[in-house]
C-alpha positions as CSV (number, residue, x, y, z in Angstrom):
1,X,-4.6,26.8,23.5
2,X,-3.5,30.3,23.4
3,X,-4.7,30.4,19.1
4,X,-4.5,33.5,17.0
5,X,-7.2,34.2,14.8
6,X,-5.9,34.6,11.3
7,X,-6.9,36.3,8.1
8,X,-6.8,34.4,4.8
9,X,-5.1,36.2,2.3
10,X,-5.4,34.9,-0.9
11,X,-2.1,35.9,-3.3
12,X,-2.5,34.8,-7.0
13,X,-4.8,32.4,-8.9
14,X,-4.1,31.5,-12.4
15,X,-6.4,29.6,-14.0
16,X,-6.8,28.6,-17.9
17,X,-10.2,27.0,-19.2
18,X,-10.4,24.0,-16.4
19,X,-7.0,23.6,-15.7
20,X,-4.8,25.3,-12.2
21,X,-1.9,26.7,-13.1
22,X,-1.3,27.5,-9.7
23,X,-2.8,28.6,-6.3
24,X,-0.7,30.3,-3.3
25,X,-2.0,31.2,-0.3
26,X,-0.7,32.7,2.7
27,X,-1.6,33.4,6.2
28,X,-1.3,36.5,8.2
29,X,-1.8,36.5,11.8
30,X,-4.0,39.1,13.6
31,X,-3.1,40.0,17.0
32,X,-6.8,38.8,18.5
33,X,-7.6,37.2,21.9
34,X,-6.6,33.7,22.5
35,X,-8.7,30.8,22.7
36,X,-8.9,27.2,24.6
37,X,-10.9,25.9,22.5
38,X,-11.5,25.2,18.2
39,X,-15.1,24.5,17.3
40,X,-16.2,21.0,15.2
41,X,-15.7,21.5,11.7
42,X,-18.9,21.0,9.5
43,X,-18.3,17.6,7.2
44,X,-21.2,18.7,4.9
45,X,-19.0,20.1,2.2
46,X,-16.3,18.3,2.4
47,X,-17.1,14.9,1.3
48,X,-18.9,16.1,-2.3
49,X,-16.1,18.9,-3.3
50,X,-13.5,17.9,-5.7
51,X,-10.0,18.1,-5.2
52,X,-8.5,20.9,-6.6
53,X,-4.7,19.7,-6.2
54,X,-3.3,16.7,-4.5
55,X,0.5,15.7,-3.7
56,X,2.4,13.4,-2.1
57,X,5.3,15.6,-0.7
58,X,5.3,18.1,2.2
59,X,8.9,20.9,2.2
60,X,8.0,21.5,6.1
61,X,10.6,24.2,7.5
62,X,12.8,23.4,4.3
63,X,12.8,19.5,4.9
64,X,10.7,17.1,2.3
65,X,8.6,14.7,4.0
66,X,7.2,11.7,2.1
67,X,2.9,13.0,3.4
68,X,-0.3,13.0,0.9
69,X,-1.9,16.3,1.2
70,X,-4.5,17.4,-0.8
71,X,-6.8,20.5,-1.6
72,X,-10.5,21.2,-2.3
73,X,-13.4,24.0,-2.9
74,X,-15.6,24.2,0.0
75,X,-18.2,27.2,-0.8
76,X,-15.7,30.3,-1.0
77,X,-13.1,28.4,0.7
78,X,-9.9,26.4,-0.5
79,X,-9.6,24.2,2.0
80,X,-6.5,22.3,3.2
81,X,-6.2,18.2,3.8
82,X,-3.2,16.0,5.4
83,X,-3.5,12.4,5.6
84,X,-5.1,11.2,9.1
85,X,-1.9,8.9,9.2
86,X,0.4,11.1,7.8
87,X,-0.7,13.0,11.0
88,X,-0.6,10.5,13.5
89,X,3.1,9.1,12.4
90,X,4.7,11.9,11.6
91,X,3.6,15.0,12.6
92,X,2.1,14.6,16.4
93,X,-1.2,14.3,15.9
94,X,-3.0,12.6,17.9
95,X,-6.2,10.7,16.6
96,X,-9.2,9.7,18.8
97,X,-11.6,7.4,18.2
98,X,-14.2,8.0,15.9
99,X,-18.0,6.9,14.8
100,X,-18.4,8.2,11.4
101,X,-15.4,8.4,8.7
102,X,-16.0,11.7,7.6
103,X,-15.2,13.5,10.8
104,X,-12.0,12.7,12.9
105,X,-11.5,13.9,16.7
106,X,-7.8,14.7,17.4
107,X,-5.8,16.0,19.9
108,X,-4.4,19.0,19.1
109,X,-2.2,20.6,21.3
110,X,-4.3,21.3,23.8
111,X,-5.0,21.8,27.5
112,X,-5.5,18.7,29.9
113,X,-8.8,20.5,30.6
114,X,-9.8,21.4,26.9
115,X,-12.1,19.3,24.8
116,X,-11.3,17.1,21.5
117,X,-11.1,19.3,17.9
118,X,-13.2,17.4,15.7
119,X,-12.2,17.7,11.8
120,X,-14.2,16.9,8.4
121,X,-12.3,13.7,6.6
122,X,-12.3,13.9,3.0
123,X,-12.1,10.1,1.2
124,X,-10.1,9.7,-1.9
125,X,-9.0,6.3,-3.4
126,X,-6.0,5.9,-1.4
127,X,-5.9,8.4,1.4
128,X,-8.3,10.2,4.0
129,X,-7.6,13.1,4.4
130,X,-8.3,15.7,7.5
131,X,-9.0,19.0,7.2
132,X,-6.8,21.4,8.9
133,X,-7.6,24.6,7.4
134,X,-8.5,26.4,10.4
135,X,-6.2,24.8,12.7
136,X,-3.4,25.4,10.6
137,X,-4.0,29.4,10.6
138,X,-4.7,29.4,14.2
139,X,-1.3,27.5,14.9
140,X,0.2,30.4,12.6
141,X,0.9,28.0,9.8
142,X,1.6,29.5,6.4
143,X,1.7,27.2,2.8
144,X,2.2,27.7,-0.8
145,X,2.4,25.2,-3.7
146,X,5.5,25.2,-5.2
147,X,5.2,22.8,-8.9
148,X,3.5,19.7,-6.7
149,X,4.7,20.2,-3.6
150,X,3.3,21.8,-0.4
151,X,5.6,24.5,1.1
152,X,4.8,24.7,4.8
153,X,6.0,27.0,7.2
154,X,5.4,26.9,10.9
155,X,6.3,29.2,13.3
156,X,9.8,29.9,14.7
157,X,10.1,27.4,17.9
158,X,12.4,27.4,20.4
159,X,13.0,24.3,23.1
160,X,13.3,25.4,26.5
161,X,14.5,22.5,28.6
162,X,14.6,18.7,28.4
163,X,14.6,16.6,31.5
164,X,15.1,13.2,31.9
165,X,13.7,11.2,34.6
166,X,15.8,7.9,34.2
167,X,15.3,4.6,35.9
168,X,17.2,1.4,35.0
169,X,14.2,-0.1,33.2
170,X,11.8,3.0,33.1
171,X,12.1,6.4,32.3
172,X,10.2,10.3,31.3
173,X,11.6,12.7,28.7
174,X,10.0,16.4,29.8
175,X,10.3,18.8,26.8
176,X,8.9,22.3,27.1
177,X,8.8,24.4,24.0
178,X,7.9,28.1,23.5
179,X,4.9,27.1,21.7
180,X,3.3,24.2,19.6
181,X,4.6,23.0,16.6
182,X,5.0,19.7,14.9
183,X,7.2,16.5,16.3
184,X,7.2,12.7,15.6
185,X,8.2,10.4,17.6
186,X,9.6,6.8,16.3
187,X,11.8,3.5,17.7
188,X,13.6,0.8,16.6
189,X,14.4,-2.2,18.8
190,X,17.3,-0.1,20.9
191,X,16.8,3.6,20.3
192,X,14.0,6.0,20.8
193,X,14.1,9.6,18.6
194,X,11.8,12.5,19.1
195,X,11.7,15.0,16.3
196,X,10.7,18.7,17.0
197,X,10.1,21.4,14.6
198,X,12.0,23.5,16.8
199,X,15.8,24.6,17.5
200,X,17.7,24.4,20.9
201,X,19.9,27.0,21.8
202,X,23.3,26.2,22.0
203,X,23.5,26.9,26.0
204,X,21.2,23.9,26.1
205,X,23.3,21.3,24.1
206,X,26.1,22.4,26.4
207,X,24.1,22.0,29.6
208,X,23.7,18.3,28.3
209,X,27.2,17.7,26.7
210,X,26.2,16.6,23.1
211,X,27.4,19.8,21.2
212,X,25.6,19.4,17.5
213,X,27.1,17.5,14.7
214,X,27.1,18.6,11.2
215,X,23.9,16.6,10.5
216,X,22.4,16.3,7.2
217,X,19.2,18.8,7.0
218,X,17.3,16.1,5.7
219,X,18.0,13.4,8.3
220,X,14.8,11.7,9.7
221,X,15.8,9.2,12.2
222,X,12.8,6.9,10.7
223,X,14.8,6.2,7.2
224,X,18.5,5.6,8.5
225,X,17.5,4.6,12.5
226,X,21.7,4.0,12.4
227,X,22.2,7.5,11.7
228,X,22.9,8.0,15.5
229,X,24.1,5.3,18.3
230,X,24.9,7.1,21.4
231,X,22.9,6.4,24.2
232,X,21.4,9.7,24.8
233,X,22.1,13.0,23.4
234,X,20.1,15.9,21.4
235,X,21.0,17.3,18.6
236,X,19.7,20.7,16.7
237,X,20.2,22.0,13.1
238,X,18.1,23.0,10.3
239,X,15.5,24.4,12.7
240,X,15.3,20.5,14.1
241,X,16.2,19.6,17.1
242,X,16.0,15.5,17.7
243,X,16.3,13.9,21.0
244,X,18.0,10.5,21.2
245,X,17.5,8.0,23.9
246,X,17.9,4.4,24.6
247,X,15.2,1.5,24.2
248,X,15.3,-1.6,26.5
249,X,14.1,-4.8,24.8
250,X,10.6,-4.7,25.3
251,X,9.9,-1.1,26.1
252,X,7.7,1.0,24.1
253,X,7.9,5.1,23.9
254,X,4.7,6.9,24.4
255,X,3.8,10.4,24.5
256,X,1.3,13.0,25.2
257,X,0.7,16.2,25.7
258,X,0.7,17.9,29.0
259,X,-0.6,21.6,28.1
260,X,0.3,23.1,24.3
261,X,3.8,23.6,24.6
262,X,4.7,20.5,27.5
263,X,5.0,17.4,25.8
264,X,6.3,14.0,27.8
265,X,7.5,10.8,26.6
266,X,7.7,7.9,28.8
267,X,9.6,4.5,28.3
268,X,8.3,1.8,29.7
269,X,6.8,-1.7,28.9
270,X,3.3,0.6,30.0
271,X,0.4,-1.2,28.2
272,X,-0.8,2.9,28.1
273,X,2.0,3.6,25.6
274,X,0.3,1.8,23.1
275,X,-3.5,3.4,23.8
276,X,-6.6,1.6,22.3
277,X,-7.7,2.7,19.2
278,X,-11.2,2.4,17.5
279,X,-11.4,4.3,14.0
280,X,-14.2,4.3,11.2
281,X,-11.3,4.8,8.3
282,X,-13.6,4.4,5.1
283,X,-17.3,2.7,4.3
284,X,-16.7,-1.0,5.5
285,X,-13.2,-0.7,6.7
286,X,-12.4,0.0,10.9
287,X,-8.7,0.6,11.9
288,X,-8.0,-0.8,14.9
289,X,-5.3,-1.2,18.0
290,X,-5.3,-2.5,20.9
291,X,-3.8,-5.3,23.8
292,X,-4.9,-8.1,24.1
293,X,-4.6,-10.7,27.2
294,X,-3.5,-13.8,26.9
295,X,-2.6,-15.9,29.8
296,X,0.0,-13.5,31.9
297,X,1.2,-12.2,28.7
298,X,-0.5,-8.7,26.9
299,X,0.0,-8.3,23.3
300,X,-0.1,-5.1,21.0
301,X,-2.3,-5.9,17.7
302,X,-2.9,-3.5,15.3
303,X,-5.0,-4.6,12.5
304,X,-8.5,-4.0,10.3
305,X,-11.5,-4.8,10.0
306,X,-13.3,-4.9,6.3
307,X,-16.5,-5.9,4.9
308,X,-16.1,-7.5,1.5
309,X,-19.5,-7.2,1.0
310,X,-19.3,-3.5,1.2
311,X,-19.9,-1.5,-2.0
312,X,-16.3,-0.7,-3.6
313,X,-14.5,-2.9,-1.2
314,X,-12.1,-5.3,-3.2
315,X,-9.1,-7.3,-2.0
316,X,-6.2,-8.1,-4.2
317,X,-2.7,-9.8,-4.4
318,X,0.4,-7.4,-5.5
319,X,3.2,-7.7,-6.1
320,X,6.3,-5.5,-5.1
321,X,7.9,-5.1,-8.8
322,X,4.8,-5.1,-11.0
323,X,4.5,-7.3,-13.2
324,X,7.2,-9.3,-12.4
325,X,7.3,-12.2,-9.9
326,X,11.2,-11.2,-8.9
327,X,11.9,-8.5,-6.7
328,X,10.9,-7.8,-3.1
329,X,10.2,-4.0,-1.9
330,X,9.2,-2.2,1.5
331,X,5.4,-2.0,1.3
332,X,5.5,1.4,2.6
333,X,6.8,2.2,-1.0
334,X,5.4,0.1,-3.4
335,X,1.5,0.6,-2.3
336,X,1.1,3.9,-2.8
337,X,2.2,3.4,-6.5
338,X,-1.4,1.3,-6.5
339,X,-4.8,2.6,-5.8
340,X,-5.5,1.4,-3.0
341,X,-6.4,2.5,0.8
342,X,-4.9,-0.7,3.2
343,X,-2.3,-3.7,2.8
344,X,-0.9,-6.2,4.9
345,X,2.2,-8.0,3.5
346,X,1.8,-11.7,2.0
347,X,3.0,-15.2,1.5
348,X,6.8,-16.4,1.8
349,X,9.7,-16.0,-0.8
350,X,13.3,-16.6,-1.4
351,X,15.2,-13.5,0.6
352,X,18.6,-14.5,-1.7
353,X,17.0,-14.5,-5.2
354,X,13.9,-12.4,-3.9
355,X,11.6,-15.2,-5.9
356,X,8.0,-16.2,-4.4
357,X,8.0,-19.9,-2.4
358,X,4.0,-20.2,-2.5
359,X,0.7,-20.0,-4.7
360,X,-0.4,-16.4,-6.0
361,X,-3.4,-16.2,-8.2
362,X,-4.7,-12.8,-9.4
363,X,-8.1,-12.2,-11.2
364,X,-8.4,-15.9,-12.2
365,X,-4.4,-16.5,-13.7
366,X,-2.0,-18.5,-11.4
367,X,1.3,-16.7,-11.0
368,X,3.2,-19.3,-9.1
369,X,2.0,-22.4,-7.5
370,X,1.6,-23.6,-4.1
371,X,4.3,-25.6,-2.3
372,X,5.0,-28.2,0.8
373,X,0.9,-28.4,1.4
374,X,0.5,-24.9,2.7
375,X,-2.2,-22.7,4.2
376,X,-3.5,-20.7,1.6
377,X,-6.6,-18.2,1.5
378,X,-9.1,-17.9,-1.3
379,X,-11.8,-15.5,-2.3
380,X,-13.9,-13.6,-4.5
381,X,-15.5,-10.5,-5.3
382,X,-19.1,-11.2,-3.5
383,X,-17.1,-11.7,0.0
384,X,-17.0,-15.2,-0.5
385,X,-13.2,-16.7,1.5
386,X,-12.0,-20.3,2.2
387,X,-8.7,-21.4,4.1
388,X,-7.2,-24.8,3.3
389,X,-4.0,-26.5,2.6
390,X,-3.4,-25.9,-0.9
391,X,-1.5,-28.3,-3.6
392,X,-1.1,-28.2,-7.4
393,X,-0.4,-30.8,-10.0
394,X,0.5,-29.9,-13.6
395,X,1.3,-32.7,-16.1
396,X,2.7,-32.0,-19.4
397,X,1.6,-34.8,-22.0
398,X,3.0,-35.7,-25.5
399,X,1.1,-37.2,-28.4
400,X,2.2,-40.4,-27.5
401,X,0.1,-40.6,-24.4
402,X,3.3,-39.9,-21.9
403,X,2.2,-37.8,-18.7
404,X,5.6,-35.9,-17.2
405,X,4.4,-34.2,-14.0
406,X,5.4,-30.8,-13.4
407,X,6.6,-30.1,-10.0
408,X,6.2,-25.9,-9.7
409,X,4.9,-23.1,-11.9
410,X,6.8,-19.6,-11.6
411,X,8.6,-21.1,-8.2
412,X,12.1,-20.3,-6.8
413,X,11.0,-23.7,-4.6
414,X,13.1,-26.2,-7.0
415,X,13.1,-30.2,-6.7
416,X,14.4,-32.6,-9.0
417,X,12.3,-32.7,-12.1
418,X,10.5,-30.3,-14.2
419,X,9.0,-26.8,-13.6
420,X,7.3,-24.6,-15.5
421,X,7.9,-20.6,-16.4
422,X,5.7,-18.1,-17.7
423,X,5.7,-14.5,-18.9
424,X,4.2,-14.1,-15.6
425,X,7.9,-14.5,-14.2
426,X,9.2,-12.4,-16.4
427,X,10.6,-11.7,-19.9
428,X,13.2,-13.6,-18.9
429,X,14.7,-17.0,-17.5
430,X,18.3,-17.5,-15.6
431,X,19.2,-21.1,-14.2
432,X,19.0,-21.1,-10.5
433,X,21.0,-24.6,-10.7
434,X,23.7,-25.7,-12.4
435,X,23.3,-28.5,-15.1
436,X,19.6,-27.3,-16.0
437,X,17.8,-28.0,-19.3
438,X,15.6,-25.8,-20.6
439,X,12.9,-26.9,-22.9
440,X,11.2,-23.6,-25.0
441,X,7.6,-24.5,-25.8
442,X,5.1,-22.4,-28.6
443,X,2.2,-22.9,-29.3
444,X,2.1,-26.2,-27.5
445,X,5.2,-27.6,-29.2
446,X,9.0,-27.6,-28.1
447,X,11.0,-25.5,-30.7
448,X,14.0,-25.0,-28.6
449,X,16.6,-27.1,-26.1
450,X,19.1,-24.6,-24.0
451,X,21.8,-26.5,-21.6
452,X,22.0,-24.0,-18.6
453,X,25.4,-25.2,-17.5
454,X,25.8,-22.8,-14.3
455,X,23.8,-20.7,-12.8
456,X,22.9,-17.2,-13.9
457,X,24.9,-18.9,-17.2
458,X,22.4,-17.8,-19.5
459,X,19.1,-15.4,-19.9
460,X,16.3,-17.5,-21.4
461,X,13.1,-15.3,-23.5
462,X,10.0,-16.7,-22.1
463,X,7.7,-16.9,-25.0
464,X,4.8,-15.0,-25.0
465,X,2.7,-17.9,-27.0
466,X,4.2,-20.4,-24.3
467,X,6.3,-21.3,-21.6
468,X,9.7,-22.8,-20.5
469,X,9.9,-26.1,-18.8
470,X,13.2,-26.2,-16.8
471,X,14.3,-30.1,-16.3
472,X,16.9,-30.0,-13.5
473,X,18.7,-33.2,-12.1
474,X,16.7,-36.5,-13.6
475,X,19.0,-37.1,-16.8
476,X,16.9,-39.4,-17.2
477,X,14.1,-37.5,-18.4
478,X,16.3,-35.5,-20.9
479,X,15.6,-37.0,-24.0
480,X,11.8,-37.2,-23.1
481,X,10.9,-33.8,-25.5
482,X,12.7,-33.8,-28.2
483,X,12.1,-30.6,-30.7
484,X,8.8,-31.2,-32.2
485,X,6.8,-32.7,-29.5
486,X,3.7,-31.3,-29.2
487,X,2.3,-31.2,-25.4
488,X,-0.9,-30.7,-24.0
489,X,-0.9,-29.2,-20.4
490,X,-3.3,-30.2,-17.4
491,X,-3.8,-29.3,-14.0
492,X,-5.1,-30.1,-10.7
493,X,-6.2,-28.5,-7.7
494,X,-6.5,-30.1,-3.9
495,X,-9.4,-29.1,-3.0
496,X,-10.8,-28.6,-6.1
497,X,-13.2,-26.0,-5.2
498,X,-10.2,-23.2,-4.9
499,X,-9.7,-23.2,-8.7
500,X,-13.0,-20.9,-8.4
501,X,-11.2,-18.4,-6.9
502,X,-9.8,-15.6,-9.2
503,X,-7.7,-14.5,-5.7
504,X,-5.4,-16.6,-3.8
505,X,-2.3,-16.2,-1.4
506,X,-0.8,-18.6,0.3
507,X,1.9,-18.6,3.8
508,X,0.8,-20.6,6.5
509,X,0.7,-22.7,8.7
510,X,-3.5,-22.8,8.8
511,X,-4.2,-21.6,12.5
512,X,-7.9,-22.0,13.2
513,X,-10.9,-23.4,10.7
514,X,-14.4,-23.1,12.0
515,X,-13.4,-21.5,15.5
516,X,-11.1,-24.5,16.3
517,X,-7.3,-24.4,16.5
518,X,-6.0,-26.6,13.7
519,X,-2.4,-25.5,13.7
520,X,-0.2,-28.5,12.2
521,X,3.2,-26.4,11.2
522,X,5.1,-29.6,10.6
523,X,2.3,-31.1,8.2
524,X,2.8,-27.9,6.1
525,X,6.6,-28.8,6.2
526,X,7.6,-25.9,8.7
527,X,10.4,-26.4,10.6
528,X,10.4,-26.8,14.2
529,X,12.6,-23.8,15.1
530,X,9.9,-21.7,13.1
531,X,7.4,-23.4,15.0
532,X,8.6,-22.7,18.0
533,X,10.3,-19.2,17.5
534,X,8.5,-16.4,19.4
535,X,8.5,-13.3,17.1
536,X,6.1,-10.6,15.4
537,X,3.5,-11.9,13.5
538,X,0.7,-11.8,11.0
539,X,-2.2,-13.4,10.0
540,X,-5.4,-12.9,7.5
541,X,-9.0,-14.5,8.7
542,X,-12.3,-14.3,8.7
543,X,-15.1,-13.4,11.4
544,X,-18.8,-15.2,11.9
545,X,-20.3,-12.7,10.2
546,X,-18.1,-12.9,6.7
547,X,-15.7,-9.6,7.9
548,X,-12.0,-10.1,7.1
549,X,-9.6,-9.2,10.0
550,X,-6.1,-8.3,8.5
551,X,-3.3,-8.6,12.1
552,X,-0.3,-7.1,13.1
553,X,1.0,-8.7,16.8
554,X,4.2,-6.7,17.6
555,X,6.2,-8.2,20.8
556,X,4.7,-8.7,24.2
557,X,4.8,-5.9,27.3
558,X,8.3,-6.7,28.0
559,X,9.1,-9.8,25.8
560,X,9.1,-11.6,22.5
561,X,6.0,-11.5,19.5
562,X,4.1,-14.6,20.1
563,X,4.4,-18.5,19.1
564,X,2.8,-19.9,16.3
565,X,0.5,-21.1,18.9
566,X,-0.3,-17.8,20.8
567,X,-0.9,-16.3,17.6
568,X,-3.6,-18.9,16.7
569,X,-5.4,-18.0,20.1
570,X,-4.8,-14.5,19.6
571,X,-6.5,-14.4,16.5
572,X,-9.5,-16.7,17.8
573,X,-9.8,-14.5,20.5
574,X,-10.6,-11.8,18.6
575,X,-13.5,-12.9,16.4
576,X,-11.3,-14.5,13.5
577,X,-13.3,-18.3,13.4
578,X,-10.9,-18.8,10.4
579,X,-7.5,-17.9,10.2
580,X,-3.9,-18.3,8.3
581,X,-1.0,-17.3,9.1
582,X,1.2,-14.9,7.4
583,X,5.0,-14.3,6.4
584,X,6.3,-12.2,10.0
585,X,9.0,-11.2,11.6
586,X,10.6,-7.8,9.9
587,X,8.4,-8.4,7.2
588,X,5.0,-7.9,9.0
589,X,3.6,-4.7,7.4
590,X,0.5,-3.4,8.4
591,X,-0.5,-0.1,5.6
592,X,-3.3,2.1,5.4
593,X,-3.6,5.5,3.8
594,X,-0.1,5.7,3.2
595,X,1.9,4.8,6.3
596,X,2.7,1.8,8.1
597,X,0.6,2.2,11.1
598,X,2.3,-1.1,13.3
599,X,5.5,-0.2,13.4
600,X,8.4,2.9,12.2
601,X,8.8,2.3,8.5
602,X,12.5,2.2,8.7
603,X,11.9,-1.4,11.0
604,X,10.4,-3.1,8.4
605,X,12.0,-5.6,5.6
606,X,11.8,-5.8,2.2
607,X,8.7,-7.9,0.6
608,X,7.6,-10.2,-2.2
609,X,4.2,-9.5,-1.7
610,X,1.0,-8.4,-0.1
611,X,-2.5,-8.5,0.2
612,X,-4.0,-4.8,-1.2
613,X,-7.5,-3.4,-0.3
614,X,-9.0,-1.0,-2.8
615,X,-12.1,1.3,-1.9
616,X,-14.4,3.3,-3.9
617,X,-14.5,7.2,-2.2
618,X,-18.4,7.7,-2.6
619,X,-19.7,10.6,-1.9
């Protein structure tokens, strides 16, 4: 892999009592003989060590990427981590499968003819992180912290050629570089970029017509996938040079690595582009990829497999604006704010007023109730789940003996009557009708009547000791709680069993109970276009042996996601013998250890919620 052997010269440690001030290190290189080959790296030390210092930024040649990295004392040495997906998304590593989660096989950059490097993993509570201590100074890398950020430096790298290899629906990229360094590759729907650590001389942009724009040095074609709309060109600047190319409906970009300085992409609808992945991630939790057959059709799935049983292992709801129930974010950027490993976005919401449209309960207190007779999922802490169509039914009644039903708790799904608001919503109410009444209840007793003539007319304080019950249409029913009126509040739940759940999420429709297909879209109020609209999917269920299987079914080798019913036979087909559907299309979001790991970040919509996974590290 023509490595140098390199010296570790340590700079400056401050320390004072317990406490880092700071640690630089630098690497020199040493002119020694080069090698195919890097020896496994012992996990012994790795996985008992503390972290020293721990980030979430990377400055790599003067650019800030958005990658955990981390550091730790092994014996005399302060070694270096990255997260393993980090790796894989962004900086063209390439992860193998695996058998044990503290080591990780990867492919990096080597010969067609060398072996695997195999790298200690190092667990914290939401990343894994890979050690790449050694590789990193035989690649020539050099890094220094700078406040809480990782300065790294690679190598000067220079792109030699690029040649394309164009068909009308296929296609090869060839890109030879004077020596390894990082790149990423990423796609939306109609473009493909590949991002080198390396610049292009200006000869080259010539050869290929696209002389170099003033580009912003910070550009990363995965944030702002607009950024660029020619077909084809390749831009360098900032020591960055970024290859542009189209992306026919249906076609994935793959690449590999030919020898440590030839790396290919192809574009094709190639089931190879999207290789099958197997990888122990944590204790109870698999990562993995894969195609799977159905009829003529072959679909890409990414997804996880967990055992709630496993020590440490919980499952949670969040939400995308904690703590309140408006607001919608891109998972990619509100999970890492949590401590957890994994999440898979959730139920449905309202995309206008970003409000939730289904039942969320979190460690035993409803945030908003079910609605239309939905799929919903249920469990608890001892790896106990149920799927079933979920309702509600709160009633409100006076002293008098009068019963008002409430139609929705914390809901942006309104009817004609009453619904209910807690602080759970927020701090505050606004009418999302015109002509609403708003009845202010403490302590069990009205003490306030607010005419919400328009909507957004007027911001309501939720009482802490109470709750808002928000009468809209049925004039009728206006003179039913006069100031004074004490209430008394009961509910029901269908089946009654999932009050005993402290977790619940609900989307839908309900795709297979028991290992049988039960889908029934238009009994959960779906409409038929959604029932029949092909597009990217996921789902939440459960295997015969009590794991939970978390999906992510991108579009088929050269069409559309699946159906509602494809996805319910995808899912059985691969173990789940219960199953719900999720909220899809843009908003499928499959996260672990910091990175979306379906799809480029910058393709995925904003969400309401998700389903978070939380492990305990061990040792």
């Amino acid at each position: 892999m023509n490595y140098h052997q390199l010296a570790l010269i340590p700079i400056a440690i401050f320390t004072t009592n317990l406490y880092t001030i700071a640690i630089i290190t630098r690497i020199a290189r040493a002119d020694l003989a080069p090698t195919n080959r890097v020896a496994p790296q012992s996990a012994s030390n790795t996985s008992s060590s503390k972290f020293v210092n721990r980030g979430t930024e990377i400055f790599l040649n003067g650019k800030t990427l958005n990658i955990p990295w981390a550091q730790w004392q092994s014996g005399n040495t302060l070694r270096l981590g990255i997260s393993d997906t980090a790796l894989d998304r962004q900086l063209g590593v390439i992860l193998a499968n695996n058998s044990n989660y503290r080591t990780q096989p990867i492919d990096w950059y080597r010969s067609s003819n060398s072996t695997l490097v195999s790298v200690s993993a190092k667990l914290s509570s939401q990343y894994r992180y890979l050690d790449i201590t050694d590789l990193a100074k035989n690649s020539g890398w050099q890094w220094q912290l700078v406040g809480n950020k990782l300065q790294l430096n690679t190598p000067a790298t220079r792109v030699l050629s690029v040649l394309r290899d164009t068909t009308p629906k296929n296609g090869k990229i060839s890109v030879t570089l004077s020596r390894s360094t990082p790149w990423k590759l990423s796609q939306t729907p109609t473009e493909g970029y590949l991002t080198i650590e390396a610049t292009a001389d200006p000869a080259l942009l010539t050869q290929l017509n696209t002389p170099p724009p003033n580009l912003d040095s910070n550009l990363d074609p995965d944030d702002d996938p607009t950024a660029q709309k020619l077909a084809y060109k390749i831009t360098s600047t900032n020591n960055q040079t970024i290859v542009q190319f189209p992306i026919v409906k249906g076609q994935r970009a793959g690449a590999k690595l030919l020898s440590p300085t030839n790396l290919e992409i192809s574009i094709n609808s190639n089931l190879a582009n999207i290789p099958d992945r197997e990888i122990n991630w944590a204790p109870g939790l698999k990562w993995k990829q894969k195609w799977v057959k159905l009829g003529v059709n072959n679909f890409p799935v990414s997804y996880l497999e967990i055992d709630p049983r496993q020590k440490g292992i919980k499952f949670r709801p969040m939400l995308a604006v904690e703590p309140s129930l408006v607001g919608t974010n891109h998972l990619v950027k509100f999970a890492p704010t949590t401590q957890i490993v994994a999440a898979i976005n959730g139920g449905y919401f309202n995309r206008n007023n970003r409000m939730p449209l289904g039942a969320l309960k979190r460690d035993g207190k409803w945030l908003s109730s079910p609605v239309l007779n939905r799929g919903a999922i249920g469990w608890n802490d001892k790896g106990k789940i149920q799927i079933a169509r979920l309702q509600m039914q709160e009633t409100v009644t006076t002293s008098t003996g009068d019963g008002i039903p409430v139609l929705a708790l914390n809901s942006a799904y309104v009817q004609a009557g009453f619904g209910r608001y807690t602080t759970e919503w927020g701090s505050t109410y606004t009418p999302m009708q015109a002509n609403e009444l708003i009845f202010t209840v403490q302590q069990d007793k009205v003490t306030q009547i607010t005419p919400g003539n328009a909507v957004g007319s007027v911001n309501i304080t939720i009482p802490p000791n109470g709750y808002l019950l928000t009468l809209r249409g049925q004039t009728e029913l206006s003179g039913s709680l006069p100031i004074g009126t004490s209430l008394t509040l009961q509910r029901q739940i269908t089946p009654p069993e999932f009050d005993n759940y402290a977790q619940i999420i609900a989307a839908g429709p309900w795709l297979v109970r028991s290992n049988q297909i039960v889908l029934d879209a238009k009994g959960e109020n779906f409409g038929v276009n959604f029932s029949k609209e092909a597009a990217v999917r996921s789902a939440i269920g459960s295997t015969a042996t009590g794991n939970v299987l978390i999906f992510a079914v991108h579009n088929r080798a050269g069409g559309k996601g699946p159906t509602l019913a494809e996805m319910a036979q995808l899912v059985q087909q691969m173990g789940a013998v219960d199953a719900l559907n999720l909220d899809g299309g843009s908003s499928t979001s499959l996260y672990l250890g910091g990175q979306l790991v379906d799809r480029a970040s910058a393709t995925a919509a904003r969400v309401h919620n998700a389903i978070g996974i939380s492990v305990e590290p061990g040792e």
